[in-house]
Each structure stands twice: as structure tokens, then as C-alpha cells.
C-alpha positions in Angstrom: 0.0 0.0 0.0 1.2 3.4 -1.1 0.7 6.4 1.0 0.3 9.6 -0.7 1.6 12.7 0.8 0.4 16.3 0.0 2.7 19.0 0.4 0.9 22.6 0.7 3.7 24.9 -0.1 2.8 28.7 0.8 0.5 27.9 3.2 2.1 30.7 5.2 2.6 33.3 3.3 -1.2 35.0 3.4 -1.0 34.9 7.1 2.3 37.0 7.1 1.1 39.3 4.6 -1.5 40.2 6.9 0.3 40.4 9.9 2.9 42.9 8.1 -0.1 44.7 6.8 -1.3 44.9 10.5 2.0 45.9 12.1 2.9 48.6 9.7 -0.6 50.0 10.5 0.0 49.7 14.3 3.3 51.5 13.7 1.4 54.2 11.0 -1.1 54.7 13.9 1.6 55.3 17.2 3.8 57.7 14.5 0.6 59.7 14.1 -0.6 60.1 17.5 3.2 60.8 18.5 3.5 63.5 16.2 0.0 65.3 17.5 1.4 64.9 21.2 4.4 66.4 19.9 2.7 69.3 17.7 0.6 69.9 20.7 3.7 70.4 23.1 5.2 72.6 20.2 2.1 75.3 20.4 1.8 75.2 24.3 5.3 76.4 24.1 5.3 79.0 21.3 1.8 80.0 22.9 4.0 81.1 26.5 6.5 82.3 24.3 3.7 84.6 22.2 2.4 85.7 25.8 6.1 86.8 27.3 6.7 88.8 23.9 3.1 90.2 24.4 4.3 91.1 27.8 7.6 92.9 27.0 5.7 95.3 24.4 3.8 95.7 27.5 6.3 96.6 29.5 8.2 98.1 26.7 5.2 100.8 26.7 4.4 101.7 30.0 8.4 102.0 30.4 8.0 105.2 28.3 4.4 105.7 29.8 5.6 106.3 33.3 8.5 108.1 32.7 8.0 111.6 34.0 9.8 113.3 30.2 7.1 111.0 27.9 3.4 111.8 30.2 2.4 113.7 27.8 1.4 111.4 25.4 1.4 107.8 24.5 4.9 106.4 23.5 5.5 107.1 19.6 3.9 103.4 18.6 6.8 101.9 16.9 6.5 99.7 13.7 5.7 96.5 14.4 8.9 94.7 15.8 10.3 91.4 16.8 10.9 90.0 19.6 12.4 86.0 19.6 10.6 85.6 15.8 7.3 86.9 17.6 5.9 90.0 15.8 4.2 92.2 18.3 1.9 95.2 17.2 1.6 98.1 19.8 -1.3 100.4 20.7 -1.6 103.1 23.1 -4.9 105.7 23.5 -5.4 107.8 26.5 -7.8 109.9 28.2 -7.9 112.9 30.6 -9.7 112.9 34.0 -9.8 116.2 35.8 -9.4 115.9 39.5 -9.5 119.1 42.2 -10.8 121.8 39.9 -8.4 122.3 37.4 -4.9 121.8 39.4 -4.5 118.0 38.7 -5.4 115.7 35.6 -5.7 111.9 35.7 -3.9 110.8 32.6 -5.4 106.8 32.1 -3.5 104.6 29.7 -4.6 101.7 27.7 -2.1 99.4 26.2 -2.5 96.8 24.0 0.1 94.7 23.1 0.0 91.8 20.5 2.1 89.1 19.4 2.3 86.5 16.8 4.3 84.4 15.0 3.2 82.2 11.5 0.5 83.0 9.0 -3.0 84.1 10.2 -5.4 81.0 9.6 -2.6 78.2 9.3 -2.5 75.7 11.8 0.9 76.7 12.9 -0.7 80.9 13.7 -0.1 81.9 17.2 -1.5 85.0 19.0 -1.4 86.5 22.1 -2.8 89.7 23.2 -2.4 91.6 26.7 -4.1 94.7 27.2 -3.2 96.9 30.3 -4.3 100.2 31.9 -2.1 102.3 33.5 -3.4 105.5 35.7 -0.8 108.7 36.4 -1.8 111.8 37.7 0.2 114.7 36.2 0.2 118.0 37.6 -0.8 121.6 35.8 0.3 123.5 38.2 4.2 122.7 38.5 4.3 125.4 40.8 1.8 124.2 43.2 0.3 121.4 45.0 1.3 117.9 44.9 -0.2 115.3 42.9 -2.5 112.1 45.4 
């Protein structure tokens, strides 16, 4: 009696495929969600960045604000300069409050300071605006009574 053997050659090689199909869209799928955790990390750190730069044009203002040669006005508003790449855009408007009579004015500052970096409706745009109001009493009388 003869016995007949069948050799199934291959048999295999469709199970493979698929597991190397499955793997490389494991590894497709952990690439992507690494690079979102990553771009996220990347904006909450340009975001701080866009707030300190925001901040200095702040400061940058009421520097020239306070200083007892510039109450007047507002500071000149310079063109729009950089700061670490961040472009920040200042704005200054004032208004007088009369306190006493006549002998002292209120001077109230408001400051607004922007800063951005990237193109405005990319994914990669980001903004940060701080707006502050500063108060100063100036004196019309230079001859005369103290300012409170």
C-alpha cells in the first residue's frame, strides 16, 4: 500500500502578509498620534512664548508711559517689531480725567500689546494679546500742589 503525501507549499505566506499589513498600520497609527502629542507640546510652548513677547511690548510701553519726560502722550507706537521671531503690534490711547478743579489731571493709559508668529489661519498661527491700563496723575500746576 502506497501512501500519498500532499505537500501545501505557501500555506504561510497570506498569514504574514497580513500580519505585516497589521504591524505597519500599528506603527502608521503610534507615528501619528506621536507627532500630535508632539505638535501639541510645540504650540503650548510658542503659545507662553507669544504671551512673554506680548508682555515685554507691554512693559516696553508703560516704560515710556511712566517716565516723568514722555506723560504727555502715549509712546510714539513703533513699527511692528520682533521679539524671539514673535511679531508684536503696539497700541496706546489715552484719556484725561480732571481731578481738584483744574490743578491736577488723571492721565489713564490703555495698552494693548499683540504678538504673533506664522500666518494668520494656518494651523501653525499663534496669537497672544495683553491689554493693560495704567493710571498717572500729572500736575498743571508745577508750581503748586502735589499730585495724590
Amino acid at each position: 500500500m502506497k501512501c500519498i503525501v500532499y505537500r501545501t507549499k505557501g500555506f504561510m505566506l497570506p498569514m504574514a502578509i497580513f500580519l505585516l499589513v497589521i504591524l505597519a498600520a500599528l506603527v502608521g497609527y503610534a507615528m501619528r498620534l506621536a507627532l500630535l502629542a508632539n505638535m501639541g507640546t510645540i504650540q503650548d510652548v510658542q503659545g507662553s512664548q507669544a504671551y512673554l513677547a506680548a508682555r515685554a511690548g507691554t512693559e516696553w510701553a508703560a516704560y515710556h508711559v511712566l517716565t516723568p519726560a514722555n506723560m504727555a502722550n502715549c509712546p510714539p507706537a513703533p513699527a511692528p517689531f520682533t521679539v524671539n521671531g514673535f511679531n508684536i503690534v503696539l497700541n496706546c490711547t489715552h484719556t484725561d480725567w480732571t481731578d481738584k478743579g483744574t490743578t491736577q489731571d488723571i492721565r489713564i493709559y490703555n495698552i494693548v500689546s499683540t504678538a504673533s508668529v506664522g500666518v494668520a489661519g494656518s494651523q501653525d498661527y499663534i496669537e497672544r494679546r495683553i491689554t493693560v491700563t495704567l493710571s498717572r496723575c500729572r500736575y498743571n500746576n508745577p508750581a503748586g500742589e502735589e499730585c495724590n
